[in-house]
C-alpha positions as CSV (number, residue, x, y, z in Angstrom):
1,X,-4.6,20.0,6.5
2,X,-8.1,19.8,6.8
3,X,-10.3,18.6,9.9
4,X,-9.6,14.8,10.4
5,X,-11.9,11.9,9.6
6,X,-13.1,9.7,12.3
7,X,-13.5,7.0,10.1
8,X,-11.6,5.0,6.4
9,X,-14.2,2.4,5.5
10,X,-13.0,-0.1,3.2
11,X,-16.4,-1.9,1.1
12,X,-15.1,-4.5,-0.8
13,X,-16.4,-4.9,-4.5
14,X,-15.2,-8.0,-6.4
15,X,-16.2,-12.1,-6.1
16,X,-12.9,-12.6,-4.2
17,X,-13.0,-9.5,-2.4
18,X,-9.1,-8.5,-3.5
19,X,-11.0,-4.8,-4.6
20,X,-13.1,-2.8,-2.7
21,X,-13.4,1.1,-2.3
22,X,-12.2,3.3,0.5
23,X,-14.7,5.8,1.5
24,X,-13.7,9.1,3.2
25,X,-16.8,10.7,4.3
26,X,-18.3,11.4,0.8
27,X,-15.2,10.5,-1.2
28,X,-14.6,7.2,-2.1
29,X,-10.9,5.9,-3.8
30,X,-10.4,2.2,-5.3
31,X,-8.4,0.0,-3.4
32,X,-7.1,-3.7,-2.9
33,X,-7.6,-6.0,-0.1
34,X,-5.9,-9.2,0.7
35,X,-5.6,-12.1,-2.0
36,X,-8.1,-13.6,0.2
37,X,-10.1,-11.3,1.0
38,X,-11.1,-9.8,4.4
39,X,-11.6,-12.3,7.3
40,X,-12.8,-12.3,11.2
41,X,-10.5,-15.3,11.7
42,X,-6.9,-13.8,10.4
43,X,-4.5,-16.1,11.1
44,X,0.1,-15.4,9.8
45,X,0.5,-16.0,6.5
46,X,-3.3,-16.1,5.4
47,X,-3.0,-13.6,2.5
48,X,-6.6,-12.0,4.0
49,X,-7.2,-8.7,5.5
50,X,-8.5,-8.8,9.0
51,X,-12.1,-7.5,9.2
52,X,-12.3,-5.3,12.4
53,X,-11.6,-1.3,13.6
54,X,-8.0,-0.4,13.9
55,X,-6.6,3.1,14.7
56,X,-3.5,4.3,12.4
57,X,-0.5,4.3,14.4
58,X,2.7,5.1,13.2
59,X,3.6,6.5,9.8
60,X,6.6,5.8,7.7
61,X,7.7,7.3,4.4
62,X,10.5,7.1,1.7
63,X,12.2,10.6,2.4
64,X,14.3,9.6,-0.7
65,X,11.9,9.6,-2.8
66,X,9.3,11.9,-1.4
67,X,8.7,15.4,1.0
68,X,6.7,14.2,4.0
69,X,3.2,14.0,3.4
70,X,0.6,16.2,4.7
71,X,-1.2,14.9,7.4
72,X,-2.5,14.9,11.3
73,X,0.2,11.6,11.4
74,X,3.5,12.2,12.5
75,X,5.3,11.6,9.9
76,X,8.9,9.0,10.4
77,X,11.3,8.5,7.3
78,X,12.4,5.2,7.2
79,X,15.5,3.9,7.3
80,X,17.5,1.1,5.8
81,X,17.3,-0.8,9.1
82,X,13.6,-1.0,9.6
83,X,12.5,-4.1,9.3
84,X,8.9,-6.0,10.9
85,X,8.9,-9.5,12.7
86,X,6.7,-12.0,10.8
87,X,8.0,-14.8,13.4
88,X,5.3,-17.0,15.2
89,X,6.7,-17.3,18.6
90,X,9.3,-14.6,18.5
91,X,9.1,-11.5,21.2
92,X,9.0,-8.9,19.0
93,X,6.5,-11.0,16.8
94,X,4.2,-8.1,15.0
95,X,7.1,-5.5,15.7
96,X,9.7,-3.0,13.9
97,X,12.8,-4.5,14.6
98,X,16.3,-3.5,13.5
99,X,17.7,-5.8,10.8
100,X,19.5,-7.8,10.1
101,X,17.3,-9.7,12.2
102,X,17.7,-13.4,13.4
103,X,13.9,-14.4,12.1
104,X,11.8,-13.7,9.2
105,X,10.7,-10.1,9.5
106,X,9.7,-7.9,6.3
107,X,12.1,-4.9,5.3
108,X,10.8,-1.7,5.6
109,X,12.1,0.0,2.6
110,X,11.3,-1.9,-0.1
111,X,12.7,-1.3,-3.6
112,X,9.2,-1.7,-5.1
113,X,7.3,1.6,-4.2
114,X,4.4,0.1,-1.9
115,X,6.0,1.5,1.5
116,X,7.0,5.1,0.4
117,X,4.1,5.6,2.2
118,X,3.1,2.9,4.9
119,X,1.0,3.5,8.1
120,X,0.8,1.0,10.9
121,X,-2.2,0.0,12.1
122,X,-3.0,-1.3,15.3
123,X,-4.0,-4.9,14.4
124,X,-3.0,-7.9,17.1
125,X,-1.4,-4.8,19.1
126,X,-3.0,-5.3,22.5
127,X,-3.4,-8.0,23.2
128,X,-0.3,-9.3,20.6
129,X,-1.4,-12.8,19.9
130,X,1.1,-15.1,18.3
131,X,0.0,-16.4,14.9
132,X,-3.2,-14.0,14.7
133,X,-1.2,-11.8,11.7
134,X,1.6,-9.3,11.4
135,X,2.4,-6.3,9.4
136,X,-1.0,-5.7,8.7
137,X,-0.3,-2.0,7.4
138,X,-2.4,1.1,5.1
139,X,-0.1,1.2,2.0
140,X,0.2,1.8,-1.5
141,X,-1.5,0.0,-4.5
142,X,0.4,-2.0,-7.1
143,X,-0.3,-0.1,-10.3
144,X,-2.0,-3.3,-11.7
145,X,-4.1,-3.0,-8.8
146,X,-3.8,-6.8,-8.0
147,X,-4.2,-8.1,-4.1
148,X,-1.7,-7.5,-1.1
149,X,-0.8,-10.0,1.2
150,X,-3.3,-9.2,3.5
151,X,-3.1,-4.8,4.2
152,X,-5.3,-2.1,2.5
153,X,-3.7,-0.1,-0.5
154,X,-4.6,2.9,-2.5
155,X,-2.6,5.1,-5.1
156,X,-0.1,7.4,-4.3
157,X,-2.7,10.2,-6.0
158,X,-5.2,9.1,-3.7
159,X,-2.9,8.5,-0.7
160,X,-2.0,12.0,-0.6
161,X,-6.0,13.3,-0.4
162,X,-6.9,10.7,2.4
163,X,-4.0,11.6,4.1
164,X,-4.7,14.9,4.7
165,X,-7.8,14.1,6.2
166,X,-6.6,11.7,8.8
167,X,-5.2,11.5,12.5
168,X,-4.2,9.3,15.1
169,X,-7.7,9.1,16.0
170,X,-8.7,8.2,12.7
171,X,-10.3,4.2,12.7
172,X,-9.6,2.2,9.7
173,X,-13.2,0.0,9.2
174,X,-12.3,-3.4,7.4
């Protein structure tokens, strides 16, 4: 692992803002925002990515399907009861929870292949505000590269390079 980057700046390119790039000192990687595009006033539900500076907190890959990456991030496999509360209102709202879960949460390990590698991000983490967004993570890219529902995504090809260059001091710029 090399040094690690202070800083992941996200540009976004297109009219609707769903692409952008993901610049990494001098390298730069495409990447997909929200289907509405980045916003200052992110709100549950919203499809946007939140525009703001968030640290990469905790990261979680498929140990099924891949070795641990190579990074300054701890790495944690995930496991079949991982899930994250999406619930306006509920106390572990913007939380990994074990599921089942009583409310709408989002499962951790999906069959699709966006989580085998998925970093949490500290968005609405302190202060937690209920309704301001949940599950707002650093993930992998659809191989159509169409929008997320409101994180950042790269490739798994370019995953692997960024990650090795990141820490837990690392800031994601949106």
């Amino acid at each position: 692992m090399t040094r690690a980057i202070a800083t992941l700046r996200v540009l976004s390119l297109s009219a609707r803002k769903t692409t952008g790039l993901l610049q990494l000192g001098e390298l730069r990687f495409p990447c997909s925002l929200g289907r509405s595009g980045a916003s200052h006033l992110k709100r549950e539900g919203d499809g946007a990515s939140p525009k703001g500076s968030f640290q990469l907190r905790r990261l979680f890959y498929r140990a099924d399907r891949l070795m641990p990456p190579r990074t300054g991030l701890k790495p944690i496999a995930l496991e079949a009861h991982h899930g994250w509360c999406e619930t306006v209102g509920d106390r572990n709202y913007n939380r990994l929870v074990p599921i089942p879960y009583a409310t709408a949460h989002e499962t951790m390990k999906r069959q699709d292949r966006l989580y085998d590698i998925v970093i949490e991000t500290s968005h609405n983490e302190r202060p937690r505000v209920q309704g301001h967004g949940s599950a707002v993570f650093f993930h992998l890219r659809r191989s159509d590269g169409g929008p997320t529902a409101g994180c950042i995504a790269v490739s798994l090809r370019d995953m692997r390079i960024i990650l090795q260059h990141v820490g837990p001091r690392t800031r994601l710029v949106i």
